[in-house]
Every structure is written in C-alpha cells, then in structure tokens.
Backbone as a printed PyTorch tensor [residue, N CA C, xyz], in Angstrom:
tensor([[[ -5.6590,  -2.0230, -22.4210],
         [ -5.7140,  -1.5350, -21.0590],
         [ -6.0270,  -2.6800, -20.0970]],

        [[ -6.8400,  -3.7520, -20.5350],
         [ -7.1790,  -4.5670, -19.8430],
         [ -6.5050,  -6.1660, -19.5060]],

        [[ -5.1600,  -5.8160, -20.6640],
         [ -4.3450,  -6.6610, -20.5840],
         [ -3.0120,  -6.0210, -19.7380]],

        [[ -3.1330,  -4.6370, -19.2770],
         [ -1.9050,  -4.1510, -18.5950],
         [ -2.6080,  -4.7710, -17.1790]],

        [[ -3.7500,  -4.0240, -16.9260],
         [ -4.1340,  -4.7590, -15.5410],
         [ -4.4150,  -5.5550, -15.1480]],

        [[ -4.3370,  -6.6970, -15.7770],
         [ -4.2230,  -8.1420, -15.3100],
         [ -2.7660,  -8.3010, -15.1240]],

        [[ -2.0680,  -7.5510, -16.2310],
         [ -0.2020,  -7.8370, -15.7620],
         [ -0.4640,  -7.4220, -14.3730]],

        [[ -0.6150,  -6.0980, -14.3150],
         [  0.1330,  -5.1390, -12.8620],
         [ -0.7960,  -6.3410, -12.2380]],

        [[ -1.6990,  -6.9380, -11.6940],
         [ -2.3120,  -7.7220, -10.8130],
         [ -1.5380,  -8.9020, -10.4500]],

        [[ -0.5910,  -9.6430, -11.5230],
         [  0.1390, -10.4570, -11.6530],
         [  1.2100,  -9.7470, -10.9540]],

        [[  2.0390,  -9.1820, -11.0200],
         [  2.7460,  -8.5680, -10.6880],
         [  3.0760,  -8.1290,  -9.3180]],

        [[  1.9620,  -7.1810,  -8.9060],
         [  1.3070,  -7.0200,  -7.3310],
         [  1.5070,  -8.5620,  -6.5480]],

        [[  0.7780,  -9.4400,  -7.2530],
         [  0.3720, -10.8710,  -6.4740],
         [  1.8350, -11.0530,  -6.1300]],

        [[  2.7110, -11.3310,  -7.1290],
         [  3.8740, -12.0460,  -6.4840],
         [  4.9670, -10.7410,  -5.8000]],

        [[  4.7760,  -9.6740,  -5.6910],
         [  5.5300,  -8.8260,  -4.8160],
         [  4.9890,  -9.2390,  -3.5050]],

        [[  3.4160,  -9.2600,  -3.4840],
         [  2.7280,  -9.5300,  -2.2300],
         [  3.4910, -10.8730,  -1.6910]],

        [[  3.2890, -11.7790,  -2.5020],
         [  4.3390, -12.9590,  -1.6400],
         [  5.8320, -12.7660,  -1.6350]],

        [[  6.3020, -12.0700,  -1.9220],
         [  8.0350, -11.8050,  -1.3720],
         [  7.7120, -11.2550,   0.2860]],

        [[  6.8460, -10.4720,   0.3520],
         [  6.2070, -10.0520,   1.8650],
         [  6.6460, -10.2860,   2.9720]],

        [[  6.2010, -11.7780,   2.5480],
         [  6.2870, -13.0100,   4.2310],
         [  7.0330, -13.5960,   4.1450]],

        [[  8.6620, -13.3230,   4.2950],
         [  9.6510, -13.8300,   4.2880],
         [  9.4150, -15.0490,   5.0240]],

        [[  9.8410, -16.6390,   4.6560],
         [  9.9560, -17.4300,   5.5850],
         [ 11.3870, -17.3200,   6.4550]],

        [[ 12.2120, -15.9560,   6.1470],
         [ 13.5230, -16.3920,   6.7920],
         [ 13.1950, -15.7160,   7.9170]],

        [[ 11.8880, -15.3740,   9.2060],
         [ 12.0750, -14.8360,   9.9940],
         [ 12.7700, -15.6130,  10.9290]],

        [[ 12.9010, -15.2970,  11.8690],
         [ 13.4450, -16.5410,  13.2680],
         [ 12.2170, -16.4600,  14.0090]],

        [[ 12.0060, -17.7750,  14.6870],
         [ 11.4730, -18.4200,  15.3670],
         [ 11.1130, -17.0990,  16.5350]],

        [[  9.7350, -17.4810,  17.2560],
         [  9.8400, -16.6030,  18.0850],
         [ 10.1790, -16.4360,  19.4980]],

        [[ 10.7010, -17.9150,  19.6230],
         [ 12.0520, -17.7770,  20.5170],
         [ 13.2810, -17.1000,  20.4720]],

        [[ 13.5360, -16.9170,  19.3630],
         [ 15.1470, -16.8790,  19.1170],
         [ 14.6530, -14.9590,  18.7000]],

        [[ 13.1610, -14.5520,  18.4220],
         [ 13.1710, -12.8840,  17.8440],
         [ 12.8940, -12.4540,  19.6620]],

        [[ 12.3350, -13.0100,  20.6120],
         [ 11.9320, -12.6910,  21.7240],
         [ 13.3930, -12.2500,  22.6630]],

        [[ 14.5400, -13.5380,  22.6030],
         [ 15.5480, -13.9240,  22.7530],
         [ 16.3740, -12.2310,  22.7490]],

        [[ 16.3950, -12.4990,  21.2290],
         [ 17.5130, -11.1840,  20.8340],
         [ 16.9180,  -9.9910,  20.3990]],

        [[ 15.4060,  -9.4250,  20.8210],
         [ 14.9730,  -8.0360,  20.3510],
         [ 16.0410,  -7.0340,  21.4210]],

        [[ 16.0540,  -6.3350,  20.1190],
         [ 16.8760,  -5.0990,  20.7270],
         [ 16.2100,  -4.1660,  21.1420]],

        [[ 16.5700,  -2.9380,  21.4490],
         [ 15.6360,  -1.7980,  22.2000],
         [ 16.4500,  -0.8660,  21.8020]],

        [[ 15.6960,   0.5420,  22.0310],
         [ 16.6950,   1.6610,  20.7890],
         [ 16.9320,   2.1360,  22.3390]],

        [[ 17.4780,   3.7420,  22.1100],
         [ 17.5420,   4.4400,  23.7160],
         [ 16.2140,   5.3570,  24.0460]],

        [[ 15.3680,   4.9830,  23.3430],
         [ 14.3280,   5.3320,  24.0010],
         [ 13.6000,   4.5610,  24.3570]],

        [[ 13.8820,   3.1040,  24.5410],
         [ 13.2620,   2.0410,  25.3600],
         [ 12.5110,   1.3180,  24.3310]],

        [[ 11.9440,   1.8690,  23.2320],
         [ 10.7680,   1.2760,  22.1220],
         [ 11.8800,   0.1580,  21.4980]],

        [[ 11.1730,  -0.9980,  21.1160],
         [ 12.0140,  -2.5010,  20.7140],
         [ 12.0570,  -1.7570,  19.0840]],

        [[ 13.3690,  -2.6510,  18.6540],
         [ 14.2230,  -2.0510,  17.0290],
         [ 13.2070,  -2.6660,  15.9170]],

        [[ 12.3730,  -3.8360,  16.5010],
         [ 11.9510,  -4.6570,  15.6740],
         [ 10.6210,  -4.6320,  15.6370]],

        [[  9.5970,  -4.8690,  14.4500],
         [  8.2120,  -5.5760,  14.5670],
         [  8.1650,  -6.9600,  15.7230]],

        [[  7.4010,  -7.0140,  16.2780],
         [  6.9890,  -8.3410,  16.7780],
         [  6.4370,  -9.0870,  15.6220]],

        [[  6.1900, -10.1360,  15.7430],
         [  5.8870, -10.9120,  14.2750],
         [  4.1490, -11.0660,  14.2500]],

        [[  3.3140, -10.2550,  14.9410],
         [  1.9980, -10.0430,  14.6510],
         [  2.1100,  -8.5840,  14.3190]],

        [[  2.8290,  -7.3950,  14.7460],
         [  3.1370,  -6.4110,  14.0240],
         [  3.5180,  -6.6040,  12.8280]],

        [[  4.2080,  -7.5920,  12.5180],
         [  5.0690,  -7.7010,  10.7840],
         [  3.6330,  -8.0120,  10.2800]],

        [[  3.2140,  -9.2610,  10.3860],
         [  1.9010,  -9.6880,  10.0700],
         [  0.8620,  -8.5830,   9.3980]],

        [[  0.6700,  -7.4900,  10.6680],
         [ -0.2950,  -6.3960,  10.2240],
         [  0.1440,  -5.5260,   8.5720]],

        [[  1.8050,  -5.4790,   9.0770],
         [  2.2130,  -4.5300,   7.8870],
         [  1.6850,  -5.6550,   6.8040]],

        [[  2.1960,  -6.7850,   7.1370],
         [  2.2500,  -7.4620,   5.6770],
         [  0.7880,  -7.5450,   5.1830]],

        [[ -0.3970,  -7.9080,   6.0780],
         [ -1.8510,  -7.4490,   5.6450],
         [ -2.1510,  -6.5430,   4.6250]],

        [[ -1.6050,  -5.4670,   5.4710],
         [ -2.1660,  -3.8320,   5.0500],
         [ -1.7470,  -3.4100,   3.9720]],

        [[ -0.5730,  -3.9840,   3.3600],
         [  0.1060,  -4.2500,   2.0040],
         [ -0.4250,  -4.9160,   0.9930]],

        [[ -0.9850,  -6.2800,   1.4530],
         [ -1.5290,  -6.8760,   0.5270],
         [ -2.9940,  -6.2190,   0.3630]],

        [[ -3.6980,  -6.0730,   1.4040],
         [ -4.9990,  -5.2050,   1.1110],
         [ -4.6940,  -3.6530,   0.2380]],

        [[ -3.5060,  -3.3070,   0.5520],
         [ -4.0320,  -1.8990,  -0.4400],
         [ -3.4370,  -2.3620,  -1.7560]],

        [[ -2.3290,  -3.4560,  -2.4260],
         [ -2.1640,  -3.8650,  -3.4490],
         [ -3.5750,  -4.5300,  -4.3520]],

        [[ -3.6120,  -5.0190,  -3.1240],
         [ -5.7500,  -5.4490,  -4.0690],
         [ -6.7560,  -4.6260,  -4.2440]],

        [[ -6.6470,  -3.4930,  -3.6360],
         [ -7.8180,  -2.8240,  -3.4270],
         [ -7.5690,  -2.1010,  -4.5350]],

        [[ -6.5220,  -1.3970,  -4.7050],
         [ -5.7100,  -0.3530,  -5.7590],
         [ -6.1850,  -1.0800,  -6.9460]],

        [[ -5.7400,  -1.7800,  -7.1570],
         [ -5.4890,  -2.6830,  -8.2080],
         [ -6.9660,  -2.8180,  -9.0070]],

        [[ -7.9330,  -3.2470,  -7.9760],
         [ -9.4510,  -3.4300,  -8.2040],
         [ -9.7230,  -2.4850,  -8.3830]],

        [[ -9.4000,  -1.4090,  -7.4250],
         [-10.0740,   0.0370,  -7.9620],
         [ -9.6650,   0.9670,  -9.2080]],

        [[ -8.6290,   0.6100,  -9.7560],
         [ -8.4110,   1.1800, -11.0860],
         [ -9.4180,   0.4860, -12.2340]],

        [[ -9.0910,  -1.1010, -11.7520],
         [-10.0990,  -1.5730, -12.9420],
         [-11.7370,  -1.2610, -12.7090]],

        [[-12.2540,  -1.0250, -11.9210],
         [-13.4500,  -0.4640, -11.9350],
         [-13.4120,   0.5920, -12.2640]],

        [[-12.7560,   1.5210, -12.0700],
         [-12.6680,   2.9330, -12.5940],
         [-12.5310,   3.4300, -13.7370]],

        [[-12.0940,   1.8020, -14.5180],
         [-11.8980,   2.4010, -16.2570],
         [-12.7270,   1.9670, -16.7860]],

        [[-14.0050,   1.4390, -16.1190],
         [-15.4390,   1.4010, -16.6650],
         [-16.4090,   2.4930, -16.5060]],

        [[-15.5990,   3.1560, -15.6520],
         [-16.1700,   4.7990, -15.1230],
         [-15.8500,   5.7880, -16.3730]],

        [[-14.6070,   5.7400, -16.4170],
         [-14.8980,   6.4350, -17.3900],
         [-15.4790,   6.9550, -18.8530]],

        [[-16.0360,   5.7580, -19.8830],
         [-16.8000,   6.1360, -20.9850],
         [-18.0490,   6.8620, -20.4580]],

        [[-18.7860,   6.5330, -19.3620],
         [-20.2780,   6.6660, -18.9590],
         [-19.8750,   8.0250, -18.8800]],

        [[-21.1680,   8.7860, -19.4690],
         [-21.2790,  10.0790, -19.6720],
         [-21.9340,  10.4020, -18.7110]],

        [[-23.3320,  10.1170, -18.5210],
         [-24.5010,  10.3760, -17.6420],
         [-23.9280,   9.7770, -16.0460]],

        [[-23.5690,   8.3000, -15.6820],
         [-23.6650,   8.3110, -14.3670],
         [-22.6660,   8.2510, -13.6800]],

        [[-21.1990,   8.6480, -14.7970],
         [-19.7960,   8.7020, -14.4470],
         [-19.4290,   9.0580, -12.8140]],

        [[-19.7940,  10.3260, -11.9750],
         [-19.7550,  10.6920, -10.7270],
         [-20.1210,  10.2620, -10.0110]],

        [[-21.0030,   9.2660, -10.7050],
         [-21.6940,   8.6080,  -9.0380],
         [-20.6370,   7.2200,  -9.5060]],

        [[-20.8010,   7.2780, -10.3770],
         [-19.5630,   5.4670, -10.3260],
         [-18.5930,   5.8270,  -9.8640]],

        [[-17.8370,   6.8890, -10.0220],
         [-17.1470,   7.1800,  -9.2920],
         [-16.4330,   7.0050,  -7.6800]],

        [[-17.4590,   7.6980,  -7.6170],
         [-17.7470,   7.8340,  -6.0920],
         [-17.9020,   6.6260,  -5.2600]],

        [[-18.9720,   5.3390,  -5.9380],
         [-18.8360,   4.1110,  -5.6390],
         [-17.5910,   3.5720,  -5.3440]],

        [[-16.7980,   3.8450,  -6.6280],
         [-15.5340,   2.8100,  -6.8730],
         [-14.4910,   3.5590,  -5.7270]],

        [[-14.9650,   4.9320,  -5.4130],
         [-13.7770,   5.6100,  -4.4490],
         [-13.9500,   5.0980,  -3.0110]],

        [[-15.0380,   5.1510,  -3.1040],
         [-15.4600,   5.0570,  -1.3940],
         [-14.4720,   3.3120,  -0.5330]],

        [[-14.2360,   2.1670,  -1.1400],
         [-14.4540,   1.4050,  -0.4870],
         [-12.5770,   1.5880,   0.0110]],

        [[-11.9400,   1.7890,  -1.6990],
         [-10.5500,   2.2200,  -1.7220],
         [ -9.9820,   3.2430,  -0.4780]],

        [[-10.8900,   4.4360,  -0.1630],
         [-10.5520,   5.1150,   0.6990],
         [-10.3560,   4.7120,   2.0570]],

        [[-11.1480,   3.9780,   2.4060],
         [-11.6760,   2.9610,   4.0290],
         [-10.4150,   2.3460,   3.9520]],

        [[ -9.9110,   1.7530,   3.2140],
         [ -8.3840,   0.5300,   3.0920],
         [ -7.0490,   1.5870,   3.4270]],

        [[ -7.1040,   2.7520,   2.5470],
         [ -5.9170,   3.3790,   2.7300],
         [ -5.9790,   4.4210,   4.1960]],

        [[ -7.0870,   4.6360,   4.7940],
         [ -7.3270,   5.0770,   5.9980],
         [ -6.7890,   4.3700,   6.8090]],

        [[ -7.4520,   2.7960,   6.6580],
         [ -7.0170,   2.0400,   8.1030],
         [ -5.4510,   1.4290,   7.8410]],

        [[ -5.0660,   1.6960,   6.6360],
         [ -3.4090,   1.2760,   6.3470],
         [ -2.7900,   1.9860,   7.4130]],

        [[ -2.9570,   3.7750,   6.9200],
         [ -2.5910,   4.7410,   7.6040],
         [ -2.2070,   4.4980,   9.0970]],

        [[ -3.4530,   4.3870,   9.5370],
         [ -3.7420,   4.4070,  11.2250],
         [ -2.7080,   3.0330,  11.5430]],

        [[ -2.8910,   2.1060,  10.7190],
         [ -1.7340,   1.0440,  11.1680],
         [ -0.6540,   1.6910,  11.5000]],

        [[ -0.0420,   1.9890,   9.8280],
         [  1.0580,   2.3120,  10.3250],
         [  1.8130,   3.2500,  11.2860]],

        [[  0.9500,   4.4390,  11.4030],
         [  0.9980,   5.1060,  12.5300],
         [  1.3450,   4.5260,  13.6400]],

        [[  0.3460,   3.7340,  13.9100],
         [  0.3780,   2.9240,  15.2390],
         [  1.7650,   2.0830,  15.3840]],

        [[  2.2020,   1.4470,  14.3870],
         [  3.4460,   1.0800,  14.3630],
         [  4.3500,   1.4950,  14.2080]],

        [[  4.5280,   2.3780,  13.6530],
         [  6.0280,   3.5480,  13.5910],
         [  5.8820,   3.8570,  15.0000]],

        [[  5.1800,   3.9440,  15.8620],
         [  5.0600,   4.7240,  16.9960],
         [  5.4950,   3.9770,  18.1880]],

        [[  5.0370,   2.8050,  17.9860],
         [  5.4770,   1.4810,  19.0100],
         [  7.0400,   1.2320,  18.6300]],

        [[  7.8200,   1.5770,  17.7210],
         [  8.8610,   1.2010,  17.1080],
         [  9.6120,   2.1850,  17.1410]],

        [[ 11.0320,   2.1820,  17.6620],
         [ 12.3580,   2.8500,  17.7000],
         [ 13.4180,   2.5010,  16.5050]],

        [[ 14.0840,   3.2300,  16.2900],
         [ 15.3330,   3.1550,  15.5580],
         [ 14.6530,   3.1380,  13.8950]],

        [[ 16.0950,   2.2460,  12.8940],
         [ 15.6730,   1.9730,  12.2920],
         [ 14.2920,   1.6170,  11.3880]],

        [[ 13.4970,   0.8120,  11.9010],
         [ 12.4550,   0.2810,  12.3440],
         [ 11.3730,   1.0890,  11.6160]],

        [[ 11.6360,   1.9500,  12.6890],
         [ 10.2010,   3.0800,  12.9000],
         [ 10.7840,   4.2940,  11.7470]],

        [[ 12.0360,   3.7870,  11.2720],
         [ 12.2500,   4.7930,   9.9600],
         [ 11.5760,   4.4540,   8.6670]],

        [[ 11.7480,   2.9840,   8.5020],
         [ 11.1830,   2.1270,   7.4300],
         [  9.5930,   2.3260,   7.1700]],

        [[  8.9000,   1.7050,   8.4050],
         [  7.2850,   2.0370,   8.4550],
         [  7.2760,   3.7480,   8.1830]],

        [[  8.0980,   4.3460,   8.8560],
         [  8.1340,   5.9030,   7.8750],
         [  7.6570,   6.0130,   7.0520]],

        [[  8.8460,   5.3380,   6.5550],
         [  8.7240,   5.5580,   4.5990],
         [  7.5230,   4.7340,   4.3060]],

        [[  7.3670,   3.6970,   4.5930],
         [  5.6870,   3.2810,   3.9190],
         [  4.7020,   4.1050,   4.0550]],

        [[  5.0280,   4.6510,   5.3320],
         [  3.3980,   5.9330,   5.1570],
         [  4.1130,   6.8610,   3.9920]],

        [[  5.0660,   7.1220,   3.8790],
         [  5.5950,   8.7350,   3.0800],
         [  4.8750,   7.9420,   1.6620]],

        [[  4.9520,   6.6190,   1.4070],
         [  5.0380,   6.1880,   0.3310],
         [  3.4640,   5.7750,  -0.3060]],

        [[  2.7120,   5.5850,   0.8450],
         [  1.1250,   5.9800,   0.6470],
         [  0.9710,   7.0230,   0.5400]],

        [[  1.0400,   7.8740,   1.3100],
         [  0.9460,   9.4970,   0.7780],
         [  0.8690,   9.7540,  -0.3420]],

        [[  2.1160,   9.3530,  -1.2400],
         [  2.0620,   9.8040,  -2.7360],
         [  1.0480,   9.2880,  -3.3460]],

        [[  1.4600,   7.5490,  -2.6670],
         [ -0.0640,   6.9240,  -3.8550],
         [ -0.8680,   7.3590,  -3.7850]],

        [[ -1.6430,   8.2740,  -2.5930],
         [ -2.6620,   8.7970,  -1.7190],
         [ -3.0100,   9.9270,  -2.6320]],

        [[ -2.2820,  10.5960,  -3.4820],
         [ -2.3030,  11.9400,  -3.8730],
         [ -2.6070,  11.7110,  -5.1590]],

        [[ -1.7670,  10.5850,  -5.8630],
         [ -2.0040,  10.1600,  -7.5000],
         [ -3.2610,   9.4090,  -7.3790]],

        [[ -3.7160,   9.2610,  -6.4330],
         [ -4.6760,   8.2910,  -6.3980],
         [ -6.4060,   9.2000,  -6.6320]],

        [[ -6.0090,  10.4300,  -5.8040],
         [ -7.0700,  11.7690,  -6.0100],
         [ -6.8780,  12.1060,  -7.5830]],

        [[ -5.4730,  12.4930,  -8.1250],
         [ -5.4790,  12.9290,  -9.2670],
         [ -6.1870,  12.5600, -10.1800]],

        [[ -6.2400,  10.9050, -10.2660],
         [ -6.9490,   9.9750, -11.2280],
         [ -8.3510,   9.9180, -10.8590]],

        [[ -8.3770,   9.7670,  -9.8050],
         [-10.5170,  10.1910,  -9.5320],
         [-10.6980,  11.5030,  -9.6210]],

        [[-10.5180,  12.6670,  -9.7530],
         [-10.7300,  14.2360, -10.7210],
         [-10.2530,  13.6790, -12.1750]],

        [[ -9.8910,  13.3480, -12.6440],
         [ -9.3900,  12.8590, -13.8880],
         [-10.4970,  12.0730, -14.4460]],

        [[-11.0250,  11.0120, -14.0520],
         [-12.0330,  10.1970, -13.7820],
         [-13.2390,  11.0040, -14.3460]],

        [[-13.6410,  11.3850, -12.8440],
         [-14.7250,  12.2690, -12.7990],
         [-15.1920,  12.8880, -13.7580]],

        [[-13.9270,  13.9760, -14.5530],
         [-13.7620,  14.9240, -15.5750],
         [-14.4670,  14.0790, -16.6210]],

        [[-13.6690,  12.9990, -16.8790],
         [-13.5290,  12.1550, -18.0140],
         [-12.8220,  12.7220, -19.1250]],

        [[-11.2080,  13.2820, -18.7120],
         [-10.2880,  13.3920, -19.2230],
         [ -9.5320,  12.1920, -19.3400]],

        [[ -9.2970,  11.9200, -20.3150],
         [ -8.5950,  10.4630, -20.5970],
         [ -7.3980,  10.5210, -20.6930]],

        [[ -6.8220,  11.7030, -21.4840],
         [ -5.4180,  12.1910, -21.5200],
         [ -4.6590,  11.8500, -20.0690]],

        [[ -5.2220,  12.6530, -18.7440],
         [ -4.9850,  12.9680, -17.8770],
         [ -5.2510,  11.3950, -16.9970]],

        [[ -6.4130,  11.3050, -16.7940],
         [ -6.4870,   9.4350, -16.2490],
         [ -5.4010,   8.7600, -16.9810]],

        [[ -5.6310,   8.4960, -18.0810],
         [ -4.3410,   7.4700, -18.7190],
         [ -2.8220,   7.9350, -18.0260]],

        [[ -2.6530,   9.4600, -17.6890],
         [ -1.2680,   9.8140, -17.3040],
         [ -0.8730,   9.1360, -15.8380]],

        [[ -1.8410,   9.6740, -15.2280],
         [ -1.6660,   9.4490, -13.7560],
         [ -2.2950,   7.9980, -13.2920]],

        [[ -2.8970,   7.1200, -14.0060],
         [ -2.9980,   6.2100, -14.3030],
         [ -1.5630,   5.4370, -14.1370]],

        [[ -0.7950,   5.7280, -14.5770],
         [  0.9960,   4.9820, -15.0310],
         [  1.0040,   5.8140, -13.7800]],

        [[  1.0540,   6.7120, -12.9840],
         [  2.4640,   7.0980, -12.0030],
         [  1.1960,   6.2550, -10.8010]],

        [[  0.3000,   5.8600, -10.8060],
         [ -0.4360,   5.2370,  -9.3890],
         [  0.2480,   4.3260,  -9.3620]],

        [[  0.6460,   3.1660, -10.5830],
         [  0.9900,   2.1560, -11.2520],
         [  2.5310,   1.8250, -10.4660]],

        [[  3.2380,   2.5440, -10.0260],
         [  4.7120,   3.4270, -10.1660],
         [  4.4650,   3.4180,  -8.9090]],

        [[  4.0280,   4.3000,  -8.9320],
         [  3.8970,   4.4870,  -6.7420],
         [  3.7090,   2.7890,  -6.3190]],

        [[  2.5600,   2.1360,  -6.4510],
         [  2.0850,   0.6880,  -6.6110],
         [  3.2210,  -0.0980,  -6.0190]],

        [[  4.0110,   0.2530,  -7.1970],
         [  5.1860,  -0.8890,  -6.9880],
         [  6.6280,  -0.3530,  -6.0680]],

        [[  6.7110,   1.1020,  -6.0000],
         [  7.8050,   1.8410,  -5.1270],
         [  6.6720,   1.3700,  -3.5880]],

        [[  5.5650,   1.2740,  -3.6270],
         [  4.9080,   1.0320,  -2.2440],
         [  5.4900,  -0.8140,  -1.7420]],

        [[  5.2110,  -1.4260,  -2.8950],
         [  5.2240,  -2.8280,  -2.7520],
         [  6.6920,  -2.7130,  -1.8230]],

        [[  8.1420,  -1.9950,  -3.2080],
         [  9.0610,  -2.5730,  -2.4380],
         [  9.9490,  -1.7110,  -0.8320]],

        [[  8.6860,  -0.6420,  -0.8700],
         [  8.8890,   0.0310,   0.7370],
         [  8.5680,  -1.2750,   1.8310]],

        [[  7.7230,  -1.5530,   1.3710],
         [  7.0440,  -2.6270,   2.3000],
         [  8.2830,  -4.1070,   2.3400]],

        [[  8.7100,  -4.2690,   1.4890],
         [  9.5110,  -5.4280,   1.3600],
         [ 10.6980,  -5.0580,   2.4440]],

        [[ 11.0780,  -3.5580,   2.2620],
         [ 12.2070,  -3.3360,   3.2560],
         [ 11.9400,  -3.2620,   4.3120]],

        [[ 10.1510,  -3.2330,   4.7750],
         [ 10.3630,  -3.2350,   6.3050],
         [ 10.1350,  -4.5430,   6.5340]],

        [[  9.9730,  -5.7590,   5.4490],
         [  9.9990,  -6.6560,   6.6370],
         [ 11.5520,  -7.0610,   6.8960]],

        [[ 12.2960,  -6.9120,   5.8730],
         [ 13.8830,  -7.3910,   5.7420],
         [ 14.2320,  -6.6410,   6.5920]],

        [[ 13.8850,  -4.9820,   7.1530],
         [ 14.7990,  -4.3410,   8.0850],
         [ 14.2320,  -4.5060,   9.5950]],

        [[ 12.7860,  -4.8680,   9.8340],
         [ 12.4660,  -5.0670,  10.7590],
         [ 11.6050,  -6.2150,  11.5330]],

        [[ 11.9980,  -7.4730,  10.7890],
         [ 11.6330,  -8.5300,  11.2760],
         [ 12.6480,  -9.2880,  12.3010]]])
C-alpha cells in the first residue's frame, strides 16, 4: 500500500508539472488578442487566473495525496481511529473548499468555452468530493474492504481531476 502511494505521488508530481505550460504567449501578445464571448466576459484566463487554477490543482493533488496516506494509519487504531480521523479530514476539507470558491469565482469571470472547462473541474471535484466522504465513513468504520475500494476510485477521480485541469490550461490560456 505504501509503495502504491508513493507511485500515485510520483505520478500526481509530474501531472502537476504538465500544468504550467511554458507555451503560453507573452502577456503582450494574450492582452493583444483576448477575445470576449457575447456576453462581454473575456474567452480566456488572464495568466494570474491560470496561475490560481494551476495552484489550486497542485494544492488539492498534495493535499489528497497526503491525506490518504495519513488516513491509512487511521485505520488499524481501534480506540482513537475517529478522532484521527477527523484530524486527517479537517485540513483536506479547508483545500477543497477554497479550490471550490476559486473556481467558482473563475468560471464566473469567464465566458464561452473557458468557463465550460473550469466547469468541468468543479464537476470533477465534486466527485472526488464525494469518494473522498465515502473513504472517511469507510475509515471511520474501519471497513477495509470498503476503504481499500473507494480508496482506487479517489485514486481515479485524482487523475480524471489532474487531466480536467490540464484542459483548462490548453483551452484557456
């Protein structure tokens, strides 16, 4: 188990750097040619908007990541399992909150295309958002069957999140 999550960490790391494309343009040449949809909102991230997404990506790829492996020390403990729990949940939750509110904030500033992509990254936290509860009741329980299951689909979401994120910077940088 402890050799899968050092892979997926490996793994995460270098999706995280596909991220920051160096092929953006200059921000002369993105200022130059931003487009505007017909509701006036620009087609594109500004490149401190891209920036944020690309943050908020790499923070919930680390946080996730950390928080599973703390969590599978949660589970043998019989006696103080719920409260480790709860530890290991709390800091994970704060990260995928303020992801949220990002992206919100940016789908919202953003027309067209654009604001379809950051879409899908929230649609695509959501899920992780949901497998992510499954496995802390799972946890908690100290059903192993059930952690080990949903364990692999957080894993899954993880990386369908990584490459949501990859398409918004390719579709909206």
């Amino acid at each position: 188990m402890r050799s899968l999550c050092a892979a997926l960490v490996v793994v995460a790391t270098l999706v995280v750097a596909g991220c920051g494309s160096s092929s953006k343009p200059s921000a002369a040449t993105a200022t130059a040619t931003t487009a505007t949809t017909v509701d006036g909102k620009p087609a594109r991230l500004t490149e401190s908007q891209q920036a944020r997404v690309d943050h908020a990506t790499r923070r919930i790829l680390s946080v996730i990541t950390l928080y599973q492996s703390k969590l599978n020390s949660c589970v043998p403990q019989k006696h103080r399992r719920k409260a480790c729990v709860k530890h290991v949940v709390r800091p994970a939750e704060r990260v995928v909150a303020s992801t949220r509110k990002t992206l919100t904030t940016l789908g919202a500033a953003t027309g067209g295309g654009c604001s379809n992509e950051v879409q899908a990254l929230g649609d695509s936290l959501d899920s992780l958002t949901e497998d992510l509860r499954g496995e802390t009741v799972a946890a908690s329980s100290g059903d192993v069957g059930t952690y080990t299951q949903v364990g692999a689909s957080v894993q899954q979401d993880l990386r369908a999140f990584a490459a949501t994120a990859q398409e918004v910077t390719k579709s909206c940088a």
